[in-house]
N, C-alpha and C positions, 0 to 999 in steps of 0.2 A: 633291285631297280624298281622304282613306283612303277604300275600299271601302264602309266599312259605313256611313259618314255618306252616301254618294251611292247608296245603296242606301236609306236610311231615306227623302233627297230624292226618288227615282223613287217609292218606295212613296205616297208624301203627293199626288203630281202624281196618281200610277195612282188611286187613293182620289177625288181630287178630280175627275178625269176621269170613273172611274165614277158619280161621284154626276150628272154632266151628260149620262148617257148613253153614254160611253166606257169601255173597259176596258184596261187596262194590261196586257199579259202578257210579262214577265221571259223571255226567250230563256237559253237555254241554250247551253255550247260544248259540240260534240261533243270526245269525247275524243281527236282527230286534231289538232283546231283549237286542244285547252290544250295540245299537248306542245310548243310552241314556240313562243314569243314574238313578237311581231310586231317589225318594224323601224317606226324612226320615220317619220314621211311626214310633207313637207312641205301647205301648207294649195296644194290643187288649184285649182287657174285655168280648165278646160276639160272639156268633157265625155269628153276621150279619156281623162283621167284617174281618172276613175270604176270604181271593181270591177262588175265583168260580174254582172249580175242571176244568182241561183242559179236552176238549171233548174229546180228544185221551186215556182221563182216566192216562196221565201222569201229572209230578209235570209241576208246569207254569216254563218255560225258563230252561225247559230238553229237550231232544232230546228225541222223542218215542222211545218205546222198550228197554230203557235204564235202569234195574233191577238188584234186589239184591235177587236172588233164593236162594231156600234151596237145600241142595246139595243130595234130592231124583231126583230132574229133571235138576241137571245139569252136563256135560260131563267136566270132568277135568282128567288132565292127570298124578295129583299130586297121589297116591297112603297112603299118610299120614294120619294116625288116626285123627278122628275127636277131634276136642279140647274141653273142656267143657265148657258148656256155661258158669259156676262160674267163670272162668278164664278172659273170655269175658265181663264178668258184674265186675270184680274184674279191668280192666285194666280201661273201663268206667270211673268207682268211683276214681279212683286214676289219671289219668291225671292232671295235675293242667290247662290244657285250661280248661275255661269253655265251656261245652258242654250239648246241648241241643235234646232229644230228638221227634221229632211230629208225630203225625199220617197222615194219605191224608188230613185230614180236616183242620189240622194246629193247633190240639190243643198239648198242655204239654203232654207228657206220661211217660217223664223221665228227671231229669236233674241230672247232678253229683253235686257233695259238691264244686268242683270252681265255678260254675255256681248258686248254691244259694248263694256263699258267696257274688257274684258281683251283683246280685239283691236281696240283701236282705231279702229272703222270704224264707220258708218253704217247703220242699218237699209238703208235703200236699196241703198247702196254690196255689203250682203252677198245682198243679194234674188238667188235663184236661181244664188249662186255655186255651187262645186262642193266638197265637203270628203271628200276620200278614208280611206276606214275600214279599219283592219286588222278580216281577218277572226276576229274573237274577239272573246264579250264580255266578256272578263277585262280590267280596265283598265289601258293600254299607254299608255309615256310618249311625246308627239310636238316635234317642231321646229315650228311654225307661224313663216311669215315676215307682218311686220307692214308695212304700206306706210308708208315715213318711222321706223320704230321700229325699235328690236334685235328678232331670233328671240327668241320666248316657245319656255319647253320647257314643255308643259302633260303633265297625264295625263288623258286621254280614256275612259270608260267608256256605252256604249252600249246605248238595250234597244230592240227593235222594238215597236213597235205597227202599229195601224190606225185611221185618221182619213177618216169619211166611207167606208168599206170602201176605202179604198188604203191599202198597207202603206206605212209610213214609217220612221223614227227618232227617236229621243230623248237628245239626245247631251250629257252634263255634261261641263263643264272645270274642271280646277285649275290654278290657275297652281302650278310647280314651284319659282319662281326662288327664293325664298327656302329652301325647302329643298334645293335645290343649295348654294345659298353657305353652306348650315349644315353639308352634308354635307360642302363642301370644308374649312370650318372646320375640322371636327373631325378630319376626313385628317393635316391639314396639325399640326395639334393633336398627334394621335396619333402623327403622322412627330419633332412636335419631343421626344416624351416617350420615344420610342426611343432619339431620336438621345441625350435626356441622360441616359439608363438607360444607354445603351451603352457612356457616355465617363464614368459616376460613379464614383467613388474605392469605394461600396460595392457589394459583387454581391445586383444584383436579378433575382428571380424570381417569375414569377407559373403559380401552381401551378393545376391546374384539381380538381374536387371527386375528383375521384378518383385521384385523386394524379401523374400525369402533369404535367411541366411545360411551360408552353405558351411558354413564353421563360425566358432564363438573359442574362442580359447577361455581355459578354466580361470586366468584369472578375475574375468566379468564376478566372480561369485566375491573375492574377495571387495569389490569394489561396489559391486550392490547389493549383496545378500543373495543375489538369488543364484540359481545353477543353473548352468551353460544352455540344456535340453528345454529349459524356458523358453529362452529368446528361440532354439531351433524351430520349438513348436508353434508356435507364434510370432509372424514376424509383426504382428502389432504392441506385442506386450510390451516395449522397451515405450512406448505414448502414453502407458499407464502411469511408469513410474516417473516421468519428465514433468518437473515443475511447470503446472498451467500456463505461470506468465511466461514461461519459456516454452514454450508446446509449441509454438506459433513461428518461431524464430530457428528453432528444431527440424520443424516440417518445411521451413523455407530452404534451409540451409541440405536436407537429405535430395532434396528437389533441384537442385541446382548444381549439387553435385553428379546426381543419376542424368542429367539434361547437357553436363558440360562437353561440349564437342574440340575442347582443346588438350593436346595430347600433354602428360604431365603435370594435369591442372591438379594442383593439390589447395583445398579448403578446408579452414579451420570455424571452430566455433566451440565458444566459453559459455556452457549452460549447468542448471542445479536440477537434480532427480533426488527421489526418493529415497534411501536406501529399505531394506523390508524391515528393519529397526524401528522406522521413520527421521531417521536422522537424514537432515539434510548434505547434501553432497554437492559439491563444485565438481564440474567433468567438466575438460579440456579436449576437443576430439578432430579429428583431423581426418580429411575422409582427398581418398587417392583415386579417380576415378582411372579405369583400366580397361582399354579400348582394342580392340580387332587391329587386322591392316588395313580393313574397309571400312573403317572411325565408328563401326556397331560397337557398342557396349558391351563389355565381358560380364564387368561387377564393379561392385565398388569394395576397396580394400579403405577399412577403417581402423584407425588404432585411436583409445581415449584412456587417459590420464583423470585420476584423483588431485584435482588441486584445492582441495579445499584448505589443507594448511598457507599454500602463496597465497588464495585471494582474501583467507583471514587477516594476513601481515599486510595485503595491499591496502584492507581497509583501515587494517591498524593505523597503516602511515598514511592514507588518508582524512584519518582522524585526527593525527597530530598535527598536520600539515594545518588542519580546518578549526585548531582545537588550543586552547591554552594549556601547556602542561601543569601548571602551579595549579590552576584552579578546574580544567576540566571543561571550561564556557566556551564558547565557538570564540576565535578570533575575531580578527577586523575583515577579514575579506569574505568570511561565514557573513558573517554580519549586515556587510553591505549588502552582499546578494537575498537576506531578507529582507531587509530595508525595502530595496530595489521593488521585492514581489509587493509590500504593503505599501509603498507609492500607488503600483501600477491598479493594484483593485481601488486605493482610493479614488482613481480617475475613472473607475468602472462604475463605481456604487456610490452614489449620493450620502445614503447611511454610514458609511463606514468613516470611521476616523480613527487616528491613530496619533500616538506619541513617540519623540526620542529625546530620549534623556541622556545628557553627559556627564561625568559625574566622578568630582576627583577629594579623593583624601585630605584634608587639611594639615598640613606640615608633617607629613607622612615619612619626610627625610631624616627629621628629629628621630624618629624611633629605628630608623636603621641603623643612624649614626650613633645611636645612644646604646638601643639592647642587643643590637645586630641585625646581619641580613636573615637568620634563622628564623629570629623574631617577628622580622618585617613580614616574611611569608605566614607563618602562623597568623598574621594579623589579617593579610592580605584572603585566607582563606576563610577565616571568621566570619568577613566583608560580606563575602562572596555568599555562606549562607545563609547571612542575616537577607541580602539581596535578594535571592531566591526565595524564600520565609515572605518577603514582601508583595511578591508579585504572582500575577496566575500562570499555570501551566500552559497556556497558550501565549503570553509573553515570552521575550528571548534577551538575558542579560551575555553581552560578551566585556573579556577583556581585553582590551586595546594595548595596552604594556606598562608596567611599573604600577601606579595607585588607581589608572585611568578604567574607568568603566564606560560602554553605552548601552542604555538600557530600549529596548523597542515593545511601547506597549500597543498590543491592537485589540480590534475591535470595540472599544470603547464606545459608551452611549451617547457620550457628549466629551466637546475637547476638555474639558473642566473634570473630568473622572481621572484625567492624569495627574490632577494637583494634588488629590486623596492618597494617589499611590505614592506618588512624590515625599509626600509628608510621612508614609508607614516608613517607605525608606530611609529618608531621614531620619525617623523616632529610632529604628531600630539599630541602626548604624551606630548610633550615640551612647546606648545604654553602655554601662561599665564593663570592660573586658579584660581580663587576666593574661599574661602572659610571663612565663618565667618569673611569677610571683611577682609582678608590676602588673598593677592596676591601672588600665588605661580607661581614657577617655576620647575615643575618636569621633572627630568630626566630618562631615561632606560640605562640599560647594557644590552644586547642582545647575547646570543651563537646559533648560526644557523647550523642545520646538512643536507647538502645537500644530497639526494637520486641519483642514488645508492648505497646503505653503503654496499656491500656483502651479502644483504639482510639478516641483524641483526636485532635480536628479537627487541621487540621495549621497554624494556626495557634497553639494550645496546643502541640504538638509546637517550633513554631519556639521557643516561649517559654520552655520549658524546657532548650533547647537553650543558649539564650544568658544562662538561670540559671546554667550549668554553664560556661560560659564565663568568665563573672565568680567562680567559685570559682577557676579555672584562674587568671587573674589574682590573684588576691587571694592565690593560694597561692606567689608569685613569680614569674611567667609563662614560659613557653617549654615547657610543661605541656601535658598534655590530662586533664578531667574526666569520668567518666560522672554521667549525672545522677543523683540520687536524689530521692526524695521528700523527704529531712530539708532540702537545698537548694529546693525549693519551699517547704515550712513555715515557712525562714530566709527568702527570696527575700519570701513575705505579708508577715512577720513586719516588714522594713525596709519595706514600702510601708504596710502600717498606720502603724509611725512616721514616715513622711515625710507622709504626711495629717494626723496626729495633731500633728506640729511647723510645718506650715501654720498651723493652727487656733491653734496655740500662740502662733506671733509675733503674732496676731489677737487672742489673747487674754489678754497678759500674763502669759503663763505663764515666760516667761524673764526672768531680772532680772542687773545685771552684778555683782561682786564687784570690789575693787581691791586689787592688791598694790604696797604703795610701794617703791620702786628709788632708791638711796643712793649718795654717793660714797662707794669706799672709803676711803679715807686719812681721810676726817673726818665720817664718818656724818651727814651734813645730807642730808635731804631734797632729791632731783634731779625726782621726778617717778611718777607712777602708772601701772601698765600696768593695763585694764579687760578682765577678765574675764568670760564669759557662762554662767551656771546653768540647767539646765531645770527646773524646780518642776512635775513631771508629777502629775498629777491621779490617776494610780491607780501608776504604779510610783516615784512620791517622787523626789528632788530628784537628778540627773540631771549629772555631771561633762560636761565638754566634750569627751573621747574617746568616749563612747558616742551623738552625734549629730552632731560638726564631718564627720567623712569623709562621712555618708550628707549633710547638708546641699547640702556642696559638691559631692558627684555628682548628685543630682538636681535644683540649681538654689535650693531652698530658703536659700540661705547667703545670695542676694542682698538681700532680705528682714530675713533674722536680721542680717545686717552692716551694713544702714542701722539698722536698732532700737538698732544696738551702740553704733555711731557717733553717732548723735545722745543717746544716754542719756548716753553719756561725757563731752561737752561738756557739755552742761545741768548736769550731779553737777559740772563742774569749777567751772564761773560760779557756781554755788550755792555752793561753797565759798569760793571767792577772793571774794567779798562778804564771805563774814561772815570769814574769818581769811586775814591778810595772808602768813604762810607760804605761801600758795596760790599766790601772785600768780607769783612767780619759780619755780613746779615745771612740768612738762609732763605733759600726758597721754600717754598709750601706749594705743594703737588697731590690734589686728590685723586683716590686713585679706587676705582670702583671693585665689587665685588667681583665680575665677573672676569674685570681685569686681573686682579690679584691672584685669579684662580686658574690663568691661561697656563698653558702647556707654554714654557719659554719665557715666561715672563720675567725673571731675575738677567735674561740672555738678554731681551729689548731694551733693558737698563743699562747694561755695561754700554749697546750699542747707544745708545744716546750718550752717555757719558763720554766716549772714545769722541762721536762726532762733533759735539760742541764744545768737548775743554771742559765742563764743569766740574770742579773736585766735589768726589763723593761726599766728601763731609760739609759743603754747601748745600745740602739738598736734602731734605724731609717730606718722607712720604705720609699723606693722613690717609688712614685705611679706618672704615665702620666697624662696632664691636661687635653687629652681627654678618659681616663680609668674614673677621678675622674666627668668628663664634659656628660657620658652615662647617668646618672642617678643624678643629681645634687642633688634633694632631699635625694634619699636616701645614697648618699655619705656622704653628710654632717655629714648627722647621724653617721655613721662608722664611719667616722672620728673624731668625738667626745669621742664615745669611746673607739677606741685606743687610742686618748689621754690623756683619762681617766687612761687608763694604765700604763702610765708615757712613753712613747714610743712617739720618734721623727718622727715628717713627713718632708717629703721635697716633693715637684714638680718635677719632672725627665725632662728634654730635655727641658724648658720651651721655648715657643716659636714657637716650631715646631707645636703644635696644636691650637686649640681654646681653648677660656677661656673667660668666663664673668666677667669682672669687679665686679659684686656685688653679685656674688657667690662667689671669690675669699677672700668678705672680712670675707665671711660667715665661712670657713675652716678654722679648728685652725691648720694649717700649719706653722713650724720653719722657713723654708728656701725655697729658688728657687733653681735649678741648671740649668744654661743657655748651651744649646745643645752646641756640639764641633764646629759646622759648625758654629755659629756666632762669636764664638772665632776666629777660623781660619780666618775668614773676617773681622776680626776689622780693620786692616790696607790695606785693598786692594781698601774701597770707603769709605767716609763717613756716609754715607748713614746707612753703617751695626753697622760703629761706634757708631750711634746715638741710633742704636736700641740695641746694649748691654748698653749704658748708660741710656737709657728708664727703660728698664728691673729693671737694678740695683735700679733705683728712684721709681719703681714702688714696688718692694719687700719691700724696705726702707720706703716706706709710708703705705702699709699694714703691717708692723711690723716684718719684716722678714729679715732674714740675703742672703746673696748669697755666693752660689758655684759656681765658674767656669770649666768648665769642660773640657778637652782638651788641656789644658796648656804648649805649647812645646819648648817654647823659653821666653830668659830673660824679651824682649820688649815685649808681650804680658802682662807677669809679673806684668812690671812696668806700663802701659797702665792703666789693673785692679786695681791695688794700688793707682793710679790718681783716678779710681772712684769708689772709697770706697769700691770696692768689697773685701768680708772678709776671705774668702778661696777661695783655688785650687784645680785641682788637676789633672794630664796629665805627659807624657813624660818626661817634664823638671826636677819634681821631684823623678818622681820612675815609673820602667814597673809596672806590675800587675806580681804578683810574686807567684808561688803555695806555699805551705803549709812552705814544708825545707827550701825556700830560703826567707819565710817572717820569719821566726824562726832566722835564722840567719841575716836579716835586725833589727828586734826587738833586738838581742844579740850586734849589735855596736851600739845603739842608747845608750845617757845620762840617765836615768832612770828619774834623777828628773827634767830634764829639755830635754824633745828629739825634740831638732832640727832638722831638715832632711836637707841635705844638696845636691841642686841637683846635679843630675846625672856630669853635664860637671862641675862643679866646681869641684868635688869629683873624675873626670877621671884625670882633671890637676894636681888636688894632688896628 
């Protein structure tokens, strides 16, 4: 039983005793008798075993004079009836302490029923036995032997009294054994949680409140070199080996954990130390602050991790994240956020100026498509160090994706020191470069944003960068641009009219025109190519060169060219109804590059087909020989299939692009149509003569008929009819005429025979 509970039970008995005429008085140990603990003592069998009466004729380790009178000789100042002794002897027996009562000589004279239950024995059996007392009344833990049972280890606490004027004893037991086996638990407890601190993968330490450590488990040595008795010895050493710039963040985080007044607060912190190598170390540490019941501070219990291989891999993929794989350059969002920082000092520092450059490969799809994508990247990384070769180490080149670079040059002396660098880059870009034993020649187009821009966010910066790019291009490529403000004005200006031709295909503001196409030799009617008008709403009726290129670069063609398509056919079934001439012509439907390359495209043709009746074999699509020349493989294919469909091809503008001889013979292609511009020079040199007469021989030997296109006088005519060329079709015989006035060109033609008769024969008549 603790002290104070068997101090409260003596007080209650003394209490209860005084009220029957007895007094209780609490002995004291002299200050001889507490400096040393008594040894255990077995439970006495005989009177030799008894401690020798003290000569003062008091109990051993009482104060003299220290008695329990009967209350004939003693002065109190209580006036209260005496209690009875059965009341006295009734609270005795009923306590559940065991209690024991002895004479001066130390034998048994009484014990209650807790006190036989915990010794096993008999009233009887313990009458005038003997029970030997350590001298002290501080209470001292004993072995008592049990007759037929195991040693009880009890703790014994003792006070003298007087009973009837003979001095005696009063002696409580606690049985011990359960807190033995709970003390040994938690030994045994504590033994295993060394032993797994000792042998854990992470170094644990349990710090005490004032910063000394009261244990370091051995694996600290693996994780920093050093040995455990270090840190014991020191509890500053572990600031030594803490990375400076983390020293600070270290010392915040040990402080706030020794300071935290919330129970279960557990704090972490990712800092780098020394190791004694000097190899740097990532520690991951975690620190458990461990608190009283009165929220005082025990320690702090710490456990820290080696993470230097995850923060390697965090940064890895940090890197990747921030990083081109192909070439190793920061990306576009690295990028920006440098941008961003040399904006912001150009706004601080008058001196400082800076460049961005944009900067894209010249037909950089030819060499994928031609040596491969293997190839492409070989080239792409070549780029990349000839780039680098160019610029200074405090410049930053990223790759943006596919051919695209931006280059950010700073600190430059003047905005004009980017056109130097500009130009290295370019020279060096250009020189010859080998790849899979082809010898290339690569070119750049370049858009340059000189600083000061009004200090524009830097994605406005990027944007006008790659305004100025698309002038470069546009100007013939292999170019570099600086920006101007007229090129942003121009740059609205095409994005207005690309919203504005959105809205248009939506809202019929485009309508087609038709120009009929003849045979030469006998002017009959062969068929119509459809033409497309813009009828703009404020700048007026709108030819097909002032919106077909912006169309086709921003996507909007897809749109215009189904509207084209399907108007075409419907004008044609509306005709061939009402006049039989119709029946035997073809239509003629241009049909752009980027159209020809959509996903579904051969699909929006049945559907036009299904929706207006046109038989497939009325209908002739003209596609460019470099629309058909992007993708030569997969052209072919397409082109097989539409002509699967019973649907006519032609070659558009031939001439003006490239074309490979033995892909050409691959395409099941009807005809050629030779651009207006060779027409128009047949007669000005030979030279152009020779190349419509090529043309013509060359469609004739691939099995193809020819259209001439641009036709505007009699001698051109007859020119084409000298070489075999089989149709026309231009000015000389008919404008391109909208919808009413082909209606009524169809209404004077012969039905079974429609000659068309040109324009100036037909004025003279």
């Amino acid at each position: 039983m603790p002290p104070l509970l068997s101090d409260l039970l003596l007080v209650l008995l003394g209490a209860t005793l005084a009220l029957g005429g007895w007094r209780l008085i609490r002995g004291r140990p002299s200050p001889a008798d507490s400096a040393a603990p008594a040894p255990l003592a077995p439970l006495p069998t005989s009177d030799e075993d008894l401690p020798p009466a003290h000569p003062s004729g008091t109990m051993p380790g009482t104060t003299p004079g220290t008695t329990l009178e009967p209350p004939a000789t003693q002065q109190t100042e209580r006036n209260d009836a005496p209690a009875s002794p059965l009341a006295v002897e009734a609270l005795f027996q009923e306590l559940p302490q065991p209690l024991l009562l002895l004479n001066a000589a130390g034998r048994i004279q009484q014990a209650n029923p807790a006190a036989l239950a915990l010794l096993g024995e008999s009233a009887k059996a313990l009458q005038s036995r003997s029970f030997a007392l350590p001298e002290t009344d501080a209470p001292v833990a004993l072995v008592l032997s049990r007759p037929g049972l195991p040693p009880l280890e009890v703790e014994a606490h003792r006070s003298q009294l007087t009973w009837h004027g003979q001095p005696g004893w009063l002696v409580s037991l606690q049985d011990l054994t359960e807190r033995t086996v709970l003390r040994r638990t938690l030994d045994d407890t504590a033994a295993r949680l060394h032993v797994i601190a000792d042998h854990a993968c992470s170094w644990e330490c349990w710090i005490l409140p004032h910063g000394a450590y009261a244990h370091v488990s051995p694996s600290c040595e693996r994780i920093t070199g050093y040995e455990a008795q270090q840190f014991l010895d020191d509890p500053l050493f572990i600031q030594g080996i803490v990375e400076e710039e983390d020293l600070q963040a270290w010392k915040d985080f040990m402080h706030a954990s020794a300071t935290s007044a919330t129970r279960g607060d557990i704090l972490h912190l990712d800092y780098r130390l020394r190791r004694k190598n000097g190899r740097q170390v990532w520690i991951s540490q975690t620190n458990c602050p461990v608190h009283a019941r009165d929220g005082s501070l025990l320690g702090l219990r710490t456990s820290a991790q080696d993470i230097t291989a995850r923060k390697q891999m965090e940064l890895e993929l940090r890197r990747q994240t921030l990083h081109d794989q192909l070439t190793g350059l920061p990306n576009r969002a690295l990028f920006l956020d440098r941008l961003e920082h040399a904006r912001l000092r150009a706004s601080r520092r008058s001196d400082y100026f800076f460049a961005l450059c944009f900067l894209d490969l010249d037909r950089f799809k030819t060499i994928n498509d031609s040596l491969g994508h293997t190839a492409g990247d070989k080239v792409l990384v070549e780029v990349t160090r000839r780039i680098l070769d160019s610029i200074r180490t405090l410049d930053t080149v990223s790759r943006f994706g596919g051919d695209e670079y931006a280059i950010l040059l700073e600190e430059l002396v003047s905005p004009r020191g980017a056109v130097q660098i500009v130009k290295r880059i370019r020279q060096l870009i250009s020189e010859p470069l080998v790849v899979n034993d082809s010898e290339l020649r690569i070119t750049a187009s370049m858009g340059v944003v000189l600083s000061p821009m009004d200090n524009l966010p830097a994605e406005m910066l990027l944007r006008n960068a790659n305004i100025a790019l698309h002038a470069a291009k546009e100007q013939g490529r292999d170019c570099f641009k600086v920006f101007t403000n007229k090129m942003l004005d121009q740059a609205v200006m095409l994005m207005t009219m690309e919203q504005e031709m959105r809205r248009g295909v939506q809202g019929d503001e485009f309508f087609l025109v038709f120009q009929p196409f003849v045979h030469l030799h006998t002017s009959e009617l062969v068929g119509f190519e459809a033409l497309v008008r813009w009828r703009h709403p404020t700048r007026g009726l709108m030819p097909p060169g002032a919106f077909i290129a912006l169309a086709e670069e921003t996507g909007a063609i897809i749109d215009l060219g189904s509207m084209v398509l399907h108007k075409a056919c419907a004008a044609w079934v509306a005709w061939a109804e009402q006049w039989p001439a119709v029946r035997n012509t073809l239509m003629s439907v241009n049909i752009s590059g980027r159209q020809f390359s959509q996903f579904g495209f051969l699909d929006s043709i049945r559907t036009v087909l299904e929706k207006t009746g046109m038989p497939p074999e009325r209908l002739k699509l003209e596609i460019t020989e470099t629309a058909i020349m992007e993708d030569a493989e997969s052209s072919a294919e397409k082109l097989s299939r539409i002509k699967e469909m019973g649907i006519a091809l032609s070659i558009d503008d031939f001439g003006t692009g490239y074309s490979s001889m033995s892909y050409l013979q691959r395409f099941p292609l009807d005809n050629l149509k030779i651009d207006l511009s060779f027409i128009r020079l047949m007669h000005v040199s030979q030279e152009n003569m020779e190349i419509v007469r090529a043309i013509i021989n060359l469609a004739h030997t691939l099995g193809m008929e020819v259209v001439a296109e641009g036709v505007e006088d009699a001698s051109q005519r007859r020119t084409l009819q000298e070489l075999n060329c089989e149709y026309a079709q231009g000015y000389f015989y008919a404008r391109p005429m909208p919808d009413d006035e082909m209606r009524a060109f169809l209404a004077g033609l012969d039905q079974e025979h429609p000659v068309v008769t040109p324009l100036a024969l037909a004025a003279a008549d």
